[in-house]
C-alpha positions as CSV (number, residue, x, y, z in Angstrom):
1,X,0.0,0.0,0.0
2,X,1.6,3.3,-0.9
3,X,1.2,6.2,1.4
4,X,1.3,9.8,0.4
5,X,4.3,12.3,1.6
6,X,5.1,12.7,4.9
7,X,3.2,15.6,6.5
8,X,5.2,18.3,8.1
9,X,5.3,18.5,12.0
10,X,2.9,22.1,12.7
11,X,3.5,23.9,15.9
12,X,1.4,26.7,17.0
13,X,3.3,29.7,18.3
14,X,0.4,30.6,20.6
15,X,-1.2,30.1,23.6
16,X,-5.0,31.5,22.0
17,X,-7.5,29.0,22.6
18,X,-9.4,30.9,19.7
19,X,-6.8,30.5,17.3
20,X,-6.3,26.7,18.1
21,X,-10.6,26.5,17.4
22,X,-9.8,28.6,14.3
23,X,-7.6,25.7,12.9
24,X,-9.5,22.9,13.7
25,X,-12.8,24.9,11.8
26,X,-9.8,23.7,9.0
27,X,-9.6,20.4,10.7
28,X,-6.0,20.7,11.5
29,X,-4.7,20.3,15.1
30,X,-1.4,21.8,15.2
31,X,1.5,19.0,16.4
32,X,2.8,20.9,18.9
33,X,1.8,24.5,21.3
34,X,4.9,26.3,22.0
35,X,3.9,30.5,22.6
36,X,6.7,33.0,22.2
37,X,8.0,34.8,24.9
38,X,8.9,38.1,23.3
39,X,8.8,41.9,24.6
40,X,5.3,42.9,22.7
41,X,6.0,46.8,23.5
42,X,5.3,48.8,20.7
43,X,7.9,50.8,19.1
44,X,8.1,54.8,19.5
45,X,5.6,56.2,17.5
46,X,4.8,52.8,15.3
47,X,1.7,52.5,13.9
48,X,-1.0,49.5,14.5
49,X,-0.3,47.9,11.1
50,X,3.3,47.7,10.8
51,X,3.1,46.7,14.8
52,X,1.1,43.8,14.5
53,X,2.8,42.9,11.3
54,X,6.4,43.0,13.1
55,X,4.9,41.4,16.5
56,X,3.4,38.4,14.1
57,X,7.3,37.4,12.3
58,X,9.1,37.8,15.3
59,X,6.5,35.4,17.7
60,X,7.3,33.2,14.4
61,X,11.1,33.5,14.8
62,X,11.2,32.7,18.5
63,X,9.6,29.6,18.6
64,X,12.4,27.0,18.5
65,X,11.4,24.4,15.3
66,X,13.3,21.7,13.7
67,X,14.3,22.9,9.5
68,X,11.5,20.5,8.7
69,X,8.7,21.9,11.4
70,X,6.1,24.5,9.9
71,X,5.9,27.3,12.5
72,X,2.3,29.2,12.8
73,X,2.2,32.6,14.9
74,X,-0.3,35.5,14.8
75,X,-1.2,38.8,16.1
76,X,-4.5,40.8,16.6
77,X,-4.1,44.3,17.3
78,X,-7.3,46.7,17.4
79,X,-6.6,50.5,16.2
80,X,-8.3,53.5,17.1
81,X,-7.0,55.8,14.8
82,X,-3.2,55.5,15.0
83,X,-3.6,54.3,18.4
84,X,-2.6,50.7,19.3
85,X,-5.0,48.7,22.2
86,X,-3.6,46.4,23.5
87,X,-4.5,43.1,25.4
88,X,-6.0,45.2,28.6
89,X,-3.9,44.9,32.0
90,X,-6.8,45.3,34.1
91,X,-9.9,45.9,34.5
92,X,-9.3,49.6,34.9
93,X,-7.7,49.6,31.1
94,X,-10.2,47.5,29.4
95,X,-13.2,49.9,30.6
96,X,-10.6,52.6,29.1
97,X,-10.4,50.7,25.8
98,X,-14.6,49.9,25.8
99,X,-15.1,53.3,26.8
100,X,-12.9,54.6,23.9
101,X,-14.4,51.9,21.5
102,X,-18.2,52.9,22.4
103,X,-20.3,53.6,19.5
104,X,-17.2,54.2,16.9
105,X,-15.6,52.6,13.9
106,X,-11.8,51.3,14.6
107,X,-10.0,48.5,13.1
108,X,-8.8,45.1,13.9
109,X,-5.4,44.0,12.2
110,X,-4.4,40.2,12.4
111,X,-1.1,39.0,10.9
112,X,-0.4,36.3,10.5
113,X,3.4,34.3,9.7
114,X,4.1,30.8,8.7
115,X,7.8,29.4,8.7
116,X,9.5,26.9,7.3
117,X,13.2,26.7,7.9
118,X,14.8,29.9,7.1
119,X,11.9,30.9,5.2
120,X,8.5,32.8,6.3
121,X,5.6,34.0,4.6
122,X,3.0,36.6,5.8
123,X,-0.2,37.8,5.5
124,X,-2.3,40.6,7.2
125,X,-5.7,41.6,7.5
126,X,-7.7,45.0,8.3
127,X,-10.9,44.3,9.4
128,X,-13.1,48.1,9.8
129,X,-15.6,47.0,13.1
130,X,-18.3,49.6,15.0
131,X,-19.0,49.2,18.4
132,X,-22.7,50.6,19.5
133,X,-22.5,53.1,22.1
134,X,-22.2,50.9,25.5
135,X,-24.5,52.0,28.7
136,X,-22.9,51.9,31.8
137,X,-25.2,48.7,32.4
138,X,-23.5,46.6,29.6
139,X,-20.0,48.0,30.3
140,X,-20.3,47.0,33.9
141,X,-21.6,43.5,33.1
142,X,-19.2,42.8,30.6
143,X,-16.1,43.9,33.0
144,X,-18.0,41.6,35.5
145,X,-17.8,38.5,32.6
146,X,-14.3,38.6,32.9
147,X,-14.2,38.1,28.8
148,X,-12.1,40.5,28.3
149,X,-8.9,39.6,29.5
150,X,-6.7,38.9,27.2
151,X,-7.8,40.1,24.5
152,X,-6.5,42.7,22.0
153,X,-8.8,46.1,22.4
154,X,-10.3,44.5,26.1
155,X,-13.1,42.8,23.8
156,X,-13.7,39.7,22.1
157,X,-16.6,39.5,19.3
158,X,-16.8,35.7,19.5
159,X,-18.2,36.5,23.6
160,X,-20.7,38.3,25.2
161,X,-19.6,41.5,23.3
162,X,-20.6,40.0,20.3
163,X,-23.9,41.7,21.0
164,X,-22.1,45.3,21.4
165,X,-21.0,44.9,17.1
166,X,-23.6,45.9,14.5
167,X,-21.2,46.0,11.7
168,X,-17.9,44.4,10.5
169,X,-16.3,45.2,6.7
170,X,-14.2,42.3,6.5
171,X,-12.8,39.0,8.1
172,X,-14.9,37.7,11.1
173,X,-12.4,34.7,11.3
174,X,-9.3,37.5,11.8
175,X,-11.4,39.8,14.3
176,X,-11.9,36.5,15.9
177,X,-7.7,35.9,16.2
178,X,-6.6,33.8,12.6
179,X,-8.0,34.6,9.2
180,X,-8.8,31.0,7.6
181,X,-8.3,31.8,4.1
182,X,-5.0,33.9,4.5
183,X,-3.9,31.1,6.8
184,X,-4.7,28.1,4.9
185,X,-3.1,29.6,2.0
186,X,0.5,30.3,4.0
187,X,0.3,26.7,5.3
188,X,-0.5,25.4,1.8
189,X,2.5,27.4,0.2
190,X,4.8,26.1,3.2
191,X,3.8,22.6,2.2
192,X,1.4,21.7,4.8
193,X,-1.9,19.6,3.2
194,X,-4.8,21.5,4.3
195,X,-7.0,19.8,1.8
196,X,-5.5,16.4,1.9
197,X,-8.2,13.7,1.5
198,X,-9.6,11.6,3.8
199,X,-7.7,8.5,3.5
């Protein structure tokens, strides 16, 4: 009986529980979970985009991986304006970020890297998102929910404040932490079988 080629080894350079859901909407379960320890501050005056974009390659770079292992990292970053939020430290910040987030349009950028080797492809995604203005009543219940923490922007759509988002222009699966498409494309160019058949 012949086999097909041998699959690549896939570790997940995170720790997101919503990002390891994500893959197996793919039905892929990554191999190994090995998340990054890096320094996440942003740079002096760097911009959302470019942040999440650099924070994304270099979470990829740090995760130790044989030549042969396909590394998978991501980043979600929510911008207001040119402003970068954050996963929340407390609950103090995250009613700052809700607060600053009530009833306006921002953005959620997701980036995501895929290495092989010596070798690493990207991908990003800008997602436009509006938040409905918040009472004090929801704000307060959803501090109390405790969804918030850690979570880029002190909110998570996929939650409770699923119900605060009328409107999204772009990628649910990347507000949610891991585009599907953009990923399953890096994986496929990296020579990972997304769509291998059932055998």
């Amino acid at each position: 009986m012949t086999t097909g080629p041998e699959r690549h080894r896939l570790i997940l350079g995170s720790g997101s529980p919503r990002r390891r859901e994500l893959l197996a909407q793919l039905g892929i379960g990554a191999d190994d979970i090995r998340p990054p320890d890096i320094d996440e501050t942003p740079e002096k005056a760097e911009l959302p985009r470019p942040y999440c974009i650099r924070m994304a390659r270099e979470k990829a770079w740090a995760v130790q991986a044989g030549d042969d292992d396909i590394v998978l990292s991501a980043d979600t970053t929510v911008a207001l304006g040119r402003r970068i939020l954050g996963k929340p430290a407390d609950a103090g910040e995250a009613a700052a970020f809700l607060t600053a987030l009530s009833g306006r349009r921002h953005r959620v950028v997701t980036a995501v890297a895929v290495r092989r080797g010596d070798r690493i492809g990207e991908r990003d995604v800008v997602t436009a998102v509006k938040m409905k203005p918040l009472s004090n009543a929801e704000l307060n219940a959803y501090l109390a929910s405790e969804d918030w923490r850690g979570k880029a922007g002190g909110y998570g759509i996929q939650g409770p404040a699923g119900a605060f988002i009328p409107w999204i222009n772009g990628s649910f699966t990347a507000v949610v932490g891991l585009p599907l498409l953009e990923t399953a494309h890096l994986l496929q160019a990296a020579g990972y079988p997304v769509w291998k058949e059932a055998r």
